[in-house]
Residue frames as qw, qx, qy, qz and C-alpha x, y, z in Angstrom:
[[0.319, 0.222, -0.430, -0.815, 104.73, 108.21, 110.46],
 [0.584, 0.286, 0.652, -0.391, 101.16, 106.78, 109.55],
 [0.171, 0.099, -0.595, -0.779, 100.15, 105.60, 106.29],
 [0.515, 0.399, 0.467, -0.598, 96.62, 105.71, 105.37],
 [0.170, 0.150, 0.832, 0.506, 95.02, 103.60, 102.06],
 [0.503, 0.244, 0.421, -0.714, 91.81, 104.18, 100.41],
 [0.255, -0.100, 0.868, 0.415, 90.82, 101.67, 98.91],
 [0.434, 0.667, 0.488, -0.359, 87.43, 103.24, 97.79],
 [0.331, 0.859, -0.056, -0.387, 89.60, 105.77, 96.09],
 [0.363, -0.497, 0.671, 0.413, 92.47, 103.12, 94.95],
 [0.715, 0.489, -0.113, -0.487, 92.48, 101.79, 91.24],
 [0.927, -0.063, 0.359, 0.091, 94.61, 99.11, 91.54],
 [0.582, 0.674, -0.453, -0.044, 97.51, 100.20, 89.58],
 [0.963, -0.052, -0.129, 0.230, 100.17, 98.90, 91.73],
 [0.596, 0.548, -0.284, 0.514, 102.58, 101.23, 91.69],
 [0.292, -0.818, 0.267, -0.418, 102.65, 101.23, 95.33],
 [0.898, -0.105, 0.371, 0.209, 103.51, 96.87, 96.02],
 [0.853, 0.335, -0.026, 0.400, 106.18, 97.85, 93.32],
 [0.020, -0.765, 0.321, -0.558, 107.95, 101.11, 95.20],
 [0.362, -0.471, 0.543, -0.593, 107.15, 99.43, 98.75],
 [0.661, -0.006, -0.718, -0.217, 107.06, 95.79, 98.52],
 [0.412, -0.009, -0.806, 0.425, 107.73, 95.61, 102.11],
 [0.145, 0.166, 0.268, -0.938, 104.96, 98.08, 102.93],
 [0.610, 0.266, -0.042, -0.745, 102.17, 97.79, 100.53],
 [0.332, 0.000, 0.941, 0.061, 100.31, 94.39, 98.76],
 [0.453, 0.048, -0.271, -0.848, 97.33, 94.38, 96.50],
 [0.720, 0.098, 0.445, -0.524, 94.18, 92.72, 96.90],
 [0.244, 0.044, 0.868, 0.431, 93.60, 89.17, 95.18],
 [0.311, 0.604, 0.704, -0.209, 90.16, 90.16, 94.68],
 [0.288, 0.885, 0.324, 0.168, 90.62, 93.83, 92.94],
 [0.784, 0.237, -0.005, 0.574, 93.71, 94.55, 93.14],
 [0.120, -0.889, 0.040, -0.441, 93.31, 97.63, 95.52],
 [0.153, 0.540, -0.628, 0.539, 96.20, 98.51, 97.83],
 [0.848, -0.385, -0.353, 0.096, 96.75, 96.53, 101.17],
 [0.130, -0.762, 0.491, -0.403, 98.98, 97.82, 103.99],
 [0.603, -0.062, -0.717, 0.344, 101.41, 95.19, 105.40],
 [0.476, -0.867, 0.033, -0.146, 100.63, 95.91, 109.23],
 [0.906, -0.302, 0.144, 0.258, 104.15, 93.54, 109.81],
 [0.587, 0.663, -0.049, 0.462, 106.32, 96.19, 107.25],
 [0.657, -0.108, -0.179, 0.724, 109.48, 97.62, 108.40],
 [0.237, -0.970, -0.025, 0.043, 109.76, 101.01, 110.64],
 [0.554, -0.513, 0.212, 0.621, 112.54, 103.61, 110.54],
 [0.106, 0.567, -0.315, -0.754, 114.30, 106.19, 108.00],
 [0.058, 0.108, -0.786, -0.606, 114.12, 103.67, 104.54],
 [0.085, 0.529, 0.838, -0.102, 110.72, 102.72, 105.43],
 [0.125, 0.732, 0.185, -0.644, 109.74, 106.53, 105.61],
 [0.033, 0.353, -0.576, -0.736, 111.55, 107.25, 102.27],
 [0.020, 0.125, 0.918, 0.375, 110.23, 104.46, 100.56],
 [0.064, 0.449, 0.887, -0.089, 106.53, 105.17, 101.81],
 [0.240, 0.673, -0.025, -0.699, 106.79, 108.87, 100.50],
 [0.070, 0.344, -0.614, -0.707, 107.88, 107.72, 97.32],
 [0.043, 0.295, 0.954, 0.038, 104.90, 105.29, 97.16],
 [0.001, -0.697, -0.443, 0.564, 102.56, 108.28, 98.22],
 [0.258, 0.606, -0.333, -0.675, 103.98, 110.67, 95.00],
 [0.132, -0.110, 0.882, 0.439, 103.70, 107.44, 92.74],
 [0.204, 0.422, 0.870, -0.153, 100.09, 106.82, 93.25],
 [0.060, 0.246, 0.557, 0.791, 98.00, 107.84, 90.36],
 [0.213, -0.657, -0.558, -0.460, 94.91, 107.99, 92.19],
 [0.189, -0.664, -0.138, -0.710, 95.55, 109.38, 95.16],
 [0.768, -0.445, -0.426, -0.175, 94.51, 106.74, 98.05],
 [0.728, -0.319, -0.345, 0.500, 97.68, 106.64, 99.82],
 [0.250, -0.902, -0.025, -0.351, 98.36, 109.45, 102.87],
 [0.468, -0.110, -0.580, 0.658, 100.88, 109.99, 105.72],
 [0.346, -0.866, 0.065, -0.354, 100.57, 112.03, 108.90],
 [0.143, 0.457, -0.716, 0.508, 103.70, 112.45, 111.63],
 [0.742, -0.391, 0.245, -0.487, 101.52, 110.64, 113.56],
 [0.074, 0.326, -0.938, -0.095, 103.06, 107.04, 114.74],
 [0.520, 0.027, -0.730, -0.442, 101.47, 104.02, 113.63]]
C-alpha cells in the first residue's frame, strides 16, 4: 500500500499525526501533513493509514495497492 499527501489540498487539521503518529507528522511551518518515509509496514500500519484517510476533513490523504 502507498499513501499519497497533498499538501496543497491539506488544512492542517491534524487528525492524521493523531490516528497515525507513526505514519503521518505536520509541518512546523503550516501545519500541513508530512509522511514519515521511516513509518512502520504491514497489517496495523495498513489499518491505521485507512483510518487516517476516512479522518481527513479535507481530503489530501490517498492509498493505492501499489507498494511504497
Amino acid at each position: 500500500m502507498r499513501i499519497q499527501a497533498d499538501t496543497e489540498r491539506c488544512v492542517g487539521a491534524g487528525m492524521c499525526a493523531l490516528t497515525a503518529p507513526d505514519l503521518f507528522d505536520q509541518s512546523d511551518e503550516d501545519g500541513t501533513v508530512v509522511l514519515l518515509p521511516d513509518g512502520p509496514r504491514g497489517p496495523d500500519a495498513d489499518a491505521a493509514a485507512r483510518e487516517a484517510v476516512e479522518r481527513c476533513p479535507s481530503g489530501a490523504l490517498t492509498l493505492t495497492d501499489r507498494p511504497s
